[in-house]
N, C-alpha and C positions, 0 to 999 in steps of 0.2 A: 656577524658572519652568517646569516639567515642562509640556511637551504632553500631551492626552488620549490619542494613540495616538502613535509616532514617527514623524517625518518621515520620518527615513532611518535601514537597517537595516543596516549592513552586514556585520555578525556572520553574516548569513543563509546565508551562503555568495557574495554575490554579490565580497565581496571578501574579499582575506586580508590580516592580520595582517604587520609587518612584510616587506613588497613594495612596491614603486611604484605598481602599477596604476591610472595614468594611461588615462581613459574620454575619447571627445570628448563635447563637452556643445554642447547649443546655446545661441549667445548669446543667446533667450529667457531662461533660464533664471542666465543668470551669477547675478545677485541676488536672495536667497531675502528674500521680505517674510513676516513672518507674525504672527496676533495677538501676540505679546510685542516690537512693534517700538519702543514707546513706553517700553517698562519696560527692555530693552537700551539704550536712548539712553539714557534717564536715570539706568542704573547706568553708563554710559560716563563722565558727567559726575561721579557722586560719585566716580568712582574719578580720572579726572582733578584734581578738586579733592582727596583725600587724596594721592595719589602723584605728582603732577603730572608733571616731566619722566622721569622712570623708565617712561612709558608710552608716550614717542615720540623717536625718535632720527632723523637722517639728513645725508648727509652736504652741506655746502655749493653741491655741482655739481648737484645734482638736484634743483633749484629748478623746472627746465623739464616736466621729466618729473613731479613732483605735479601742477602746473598740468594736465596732460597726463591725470590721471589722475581731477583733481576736473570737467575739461572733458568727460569722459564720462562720468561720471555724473550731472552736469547735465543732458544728452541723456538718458540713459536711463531715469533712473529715472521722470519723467513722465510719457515717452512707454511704458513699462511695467507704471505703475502710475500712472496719471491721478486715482484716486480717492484715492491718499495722498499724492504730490507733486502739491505745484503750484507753479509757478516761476512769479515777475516778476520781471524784467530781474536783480540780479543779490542776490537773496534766495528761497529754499526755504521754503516752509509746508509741514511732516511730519506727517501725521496728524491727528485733531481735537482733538488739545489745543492747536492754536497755535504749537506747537514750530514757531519758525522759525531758519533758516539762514543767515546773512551770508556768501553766496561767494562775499565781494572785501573781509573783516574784516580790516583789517590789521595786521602784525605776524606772524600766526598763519600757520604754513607750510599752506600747501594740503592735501595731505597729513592734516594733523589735522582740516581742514576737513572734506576729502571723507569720512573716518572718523565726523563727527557726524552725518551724510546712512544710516546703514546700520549693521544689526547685526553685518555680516562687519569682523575687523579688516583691514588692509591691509599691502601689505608689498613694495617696491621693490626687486628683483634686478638687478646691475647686471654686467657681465663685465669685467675685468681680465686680467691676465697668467697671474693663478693662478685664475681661473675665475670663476662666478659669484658674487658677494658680498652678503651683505644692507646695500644701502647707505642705507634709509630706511622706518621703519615707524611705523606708530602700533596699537599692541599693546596692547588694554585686557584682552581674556583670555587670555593667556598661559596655554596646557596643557604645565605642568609645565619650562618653560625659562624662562632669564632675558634678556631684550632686551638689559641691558647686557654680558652676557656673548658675545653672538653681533652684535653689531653691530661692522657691518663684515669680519666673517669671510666668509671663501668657503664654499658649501656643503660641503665635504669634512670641513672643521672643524668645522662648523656640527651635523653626524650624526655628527660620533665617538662620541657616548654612544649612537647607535641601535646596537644590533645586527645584524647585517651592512649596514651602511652607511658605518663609518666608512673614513679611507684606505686606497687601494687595497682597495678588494671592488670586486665585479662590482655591487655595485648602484650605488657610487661612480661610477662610471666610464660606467655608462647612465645614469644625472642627467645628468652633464653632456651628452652628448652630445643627449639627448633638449629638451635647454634651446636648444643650439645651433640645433636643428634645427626650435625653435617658429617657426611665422612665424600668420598670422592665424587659427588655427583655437585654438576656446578647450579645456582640460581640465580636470578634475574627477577626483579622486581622495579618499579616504577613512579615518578613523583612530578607533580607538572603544579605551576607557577606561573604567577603573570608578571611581566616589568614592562618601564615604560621603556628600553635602551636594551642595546644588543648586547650589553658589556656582559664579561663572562664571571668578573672578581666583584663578587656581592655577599664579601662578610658581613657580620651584622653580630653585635654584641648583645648580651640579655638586656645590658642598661637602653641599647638604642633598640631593642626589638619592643620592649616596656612601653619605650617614650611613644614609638611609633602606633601602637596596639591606641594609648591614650589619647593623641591629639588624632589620630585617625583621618590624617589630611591626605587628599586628596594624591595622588601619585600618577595622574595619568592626565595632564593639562590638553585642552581644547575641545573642544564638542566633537571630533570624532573618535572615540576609544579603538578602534578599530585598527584606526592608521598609527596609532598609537603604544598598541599595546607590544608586547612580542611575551610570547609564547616559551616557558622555558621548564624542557622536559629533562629529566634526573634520570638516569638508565644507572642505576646497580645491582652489578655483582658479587657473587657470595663464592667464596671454593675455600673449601680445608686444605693447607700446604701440608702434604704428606710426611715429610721431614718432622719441623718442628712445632705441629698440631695447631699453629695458629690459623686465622681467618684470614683470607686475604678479601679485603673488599674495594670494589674498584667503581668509580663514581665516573661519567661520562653526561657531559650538559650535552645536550645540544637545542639551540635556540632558534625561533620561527616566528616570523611575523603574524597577528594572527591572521592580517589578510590573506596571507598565502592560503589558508581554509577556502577561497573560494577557487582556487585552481584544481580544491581536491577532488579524485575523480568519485568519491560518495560524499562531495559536500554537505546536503542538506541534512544527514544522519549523523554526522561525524561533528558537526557544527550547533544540532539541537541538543546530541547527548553532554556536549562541555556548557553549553549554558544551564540545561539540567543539573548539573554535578555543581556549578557554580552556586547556582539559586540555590542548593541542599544545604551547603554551608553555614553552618549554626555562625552564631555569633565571636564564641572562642578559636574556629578555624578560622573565622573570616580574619578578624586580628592576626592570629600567626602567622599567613601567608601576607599579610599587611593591605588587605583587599575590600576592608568594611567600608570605605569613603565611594568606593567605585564599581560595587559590583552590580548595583543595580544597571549602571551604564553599559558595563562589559558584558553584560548577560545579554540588554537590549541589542548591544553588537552583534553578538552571535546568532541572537535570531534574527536578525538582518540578512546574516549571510546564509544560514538555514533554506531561507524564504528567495533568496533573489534565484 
């Protein structure tokens, strides 16, 4: 479901590659709507009907804190976008096909509710003894991790397969504090990826993220990486829920072919700084993002499009 130009760039240089860089955003903007909002829903639902619980986890006690979470987005997204929500008393009409929303369907934890309401996944941090933990999420596009593998872990655990992230680094250790230190002002930070397919469900487990890093095969077949590739940028949000001190974190893909770079209107800037950032990529990043077999290709891509 590639956009005509990308939303967001962040290859540009405006952000880097394995760093935190945590931005304030204004709560205007928390929740991005955009034409593919009805086609995101309804791949939300096929993937919920094949995968069913493998797409939403959380723990017993944070019953409070969904409710907490689907109760502000019943406020906002109306009052943000009047022309695609419209709420009566305690049902959501989304968009013009009718897609409506039961926010009081019972049975269904809030949480997976508020998650049918929007294309961003969602994701409840909660703080314990040993830090902050992911205690509740509903994760329909998982980029390249496993829900059942990180739920319930603390962040520390959570980045051991990043690169300088995992325990005890200096990036470890500003998470946490920087979490501690949220109170009502919201963040937005940034994470960009290459695939060779538009698909938006791209779990990946530590045994197949292993295997992958090892045979280091190729992922991106025929001599033009370009036509090839697609572009797939991570936009996360950070907000403290007032109520019940948790973090709410809200994860939004959205994917771009990378030829679309050449319709951009500063292509050749926007197109040399992603092959820069690409080429920086040590060996350990280049594995993690699963890009060692082809980045010399994708690199030479982008300065292709840089130059024409």
């Amino acid at each position: 479901m590639p956009a005509l130009l990308p939303a967001h760039t962040p290859y540009d240089g405006s952000s880097k590659p394995f760093t935190i860089g945590l931005k304030p955003l204004d709560p205007a903007g928390w929740i991005e709507v955009d034409g593919h909002l009805e086609a995101c829903l309804a791949e939300k639902d096929r993937l919920e009907a094949e995968h069913g619980d493998a797409l939403f986890a959380a723990e017993p006690e944070t019953g409070n804190a969904q409710r907490e979470v689907l109760a502000l987005l019943a406020v906002h997204l109306p009052q943000r976008f009047p022309e695609i929500y419209r709420r009566a008393g305690d049902t959501m009409q989304v968009g013009a096909s009718g897609r409506t929303v039961d926010l009081a369907e019972s049975g269904v934890p809030p949480l997976k509710i508020a998650a049918r309401l929007v294309q961003e996944d969602l994701v409840l941090m909660r703080r314990d003894e040993r830090g902050w933990r992911l205690a509740a999420a509903s994760l329909s596009f998982a980029s390249s991790w496993s829900l059942a593998e990180k739920f319930g872990k603390p962040l520390r655990d959570i980045h051991g397969p990043v690169p300088q992230f995992g325990p005890g680094t200096r990036s470890d250790d500003l998470i946490e504090r920087m979490f501690d230190k949220l109170q009502g002002q919201l963040v937005e930070r940034f994470n960009w990826s290459l695939q060779p397919d538009a698909v938006l469900y791209k779990p990946l487990s530590s045994m197949q993220r292993t295997d992958r890093a090892e045979k280091a095969i190729s992922r991106f077949p025929g001599i033009d990486a370009a036509a090839a590739a697609f572009i797939r940028v991570e936009r996360q949000t950070l907000r403290k829920l007032p109520v019940s001190g948790d973090i709410l974190f809200t994860i939004r893909i959205h994917l771009d072919p990378m030829a679309a770079l050449r319709a951009h209107p500063d292509r050749a800037r926007t197109a040399a700084s992603f092959a820069g950032q690409l080429a920086a990529l040590d060996r350990a990043q280049l594995d993690y993002k699963g890009l060692a077999a082809d980045r010399d290709r994708l690199v030479a891509a982008l300065e292709a499009i840089a130059a024409a």
